[in-house]
C-alpha positions in Angstrom: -19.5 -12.0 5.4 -22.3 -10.0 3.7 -22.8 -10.7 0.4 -24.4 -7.9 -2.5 -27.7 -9.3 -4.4 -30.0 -8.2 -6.9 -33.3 -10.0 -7.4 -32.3 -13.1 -5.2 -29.0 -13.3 -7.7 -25.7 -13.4 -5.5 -23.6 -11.3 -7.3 -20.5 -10.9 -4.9 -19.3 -10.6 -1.1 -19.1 -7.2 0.0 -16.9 -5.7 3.1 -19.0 -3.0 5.0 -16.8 0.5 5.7 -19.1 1.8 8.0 -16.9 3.6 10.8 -14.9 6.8 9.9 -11.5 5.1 10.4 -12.8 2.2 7.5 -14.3 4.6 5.3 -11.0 6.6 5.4 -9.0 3.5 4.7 -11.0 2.2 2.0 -9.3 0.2 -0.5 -6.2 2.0 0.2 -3.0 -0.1 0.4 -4.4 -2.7 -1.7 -3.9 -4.5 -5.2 -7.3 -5.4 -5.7 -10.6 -6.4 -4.3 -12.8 -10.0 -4.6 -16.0 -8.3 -4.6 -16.8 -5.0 -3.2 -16.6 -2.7 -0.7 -19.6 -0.4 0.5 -18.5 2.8 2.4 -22.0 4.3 4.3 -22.0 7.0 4.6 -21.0 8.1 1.6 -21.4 10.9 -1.5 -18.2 10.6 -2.9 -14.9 8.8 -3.0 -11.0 9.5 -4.4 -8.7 7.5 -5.9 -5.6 9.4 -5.1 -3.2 7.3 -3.6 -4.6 3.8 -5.0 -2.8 1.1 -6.9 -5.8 0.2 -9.4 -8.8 1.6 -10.9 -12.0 1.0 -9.2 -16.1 0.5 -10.7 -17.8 3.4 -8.4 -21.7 3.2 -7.7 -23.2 5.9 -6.1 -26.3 4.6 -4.1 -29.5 5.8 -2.4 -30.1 3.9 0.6 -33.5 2.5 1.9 -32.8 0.0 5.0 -30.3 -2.6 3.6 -31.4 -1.6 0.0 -29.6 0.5 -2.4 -30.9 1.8 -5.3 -28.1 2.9 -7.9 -28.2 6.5 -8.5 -24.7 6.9 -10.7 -21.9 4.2 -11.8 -18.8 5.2 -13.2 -14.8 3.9 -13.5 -12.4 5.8 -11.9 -8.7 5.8 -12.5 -5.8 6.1 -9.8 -5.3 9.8 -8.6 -8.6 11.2 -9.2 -11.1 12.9 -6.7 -14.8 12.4 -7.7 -17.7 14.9 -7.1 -20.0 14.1 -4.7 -23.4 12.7 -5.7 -25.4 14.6 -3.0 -28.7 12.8 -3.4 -26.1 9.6 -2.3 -26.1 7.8 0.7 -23.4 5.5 0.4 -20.7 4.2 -2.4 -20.1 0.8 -3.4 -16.8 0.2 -4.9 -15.3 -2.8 -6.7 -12.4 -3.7 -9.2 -12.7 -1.7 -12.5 -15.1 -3.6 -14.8 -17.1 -5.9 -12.2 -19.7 -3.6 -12.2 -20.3 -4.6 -16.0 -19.7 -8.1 -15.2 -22.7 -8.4 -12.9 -24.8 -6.2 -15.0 -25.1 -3.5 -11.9 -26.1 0.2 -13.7 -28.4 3.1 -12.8 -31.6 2.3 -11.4 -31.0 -0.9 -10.5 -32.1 -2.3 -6.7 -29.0 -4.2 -4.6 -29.8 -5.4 -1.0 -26.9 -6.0 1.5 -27.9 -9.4 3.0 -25.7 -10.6 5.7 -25.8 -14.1 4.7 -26.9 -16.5 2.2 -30.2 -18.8 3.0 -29.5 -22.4 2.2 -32.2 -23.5 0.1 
């Protein structure tokens, strides 16, 4: 399990997408997400087909960090544009992006796991 963090604050588990075949599947199929999902590569993502509205982040990636370029809620049935300067698109339910404070500019890693401390 990887898990999403901001200045040593966990704020969730993430699932990677990271082979065409995931990145395709998405969160298609689904009711709903604990956590997020991070498809890489990425520029843009569509919600046509889903059962629920999704928080979108578009991210710049540096190594395992991403630095939030865009953030945005998209409803069921919509295609977004691309965010070309993107490397990869973090989604979660609609409104846990607010919830963990996440918004442009801001610096997430991807950490695999969680040191015990």
């Amino acid at each position: 399990m990887a898990w999403l963090v901001r200045d040593a604050e966990v704020l969730a588990p993430v699932e990677l997408a990271t082979t065409r075949r995931a990145r395709r599947q998405g969160l298609l199929g689904r009711d709903g997400i604990e956590g997020a999902l991070l498809l890489r590569p990425a520029r843009s993502v569509h919600t046509v087909g889903m059962r629920f509205a999704i928080d979108v982040a578009h991210c710049r990636v540096a190594g395992d960090t991403l630095e939030v370029l865009r953030v945005a809620t998209m409803r069921p049935g919509r295609v977004g544009a691309p965010v070309w300067r993107a490397g990869a698109v973090l989604e979660a339910a609609a409104g846990a992006l607010g919830t963990w404070g996440v918004s442009t500019g801001d610096r997430l890693d991807v950490r695999p796991e969680i040191e015990s401390t």
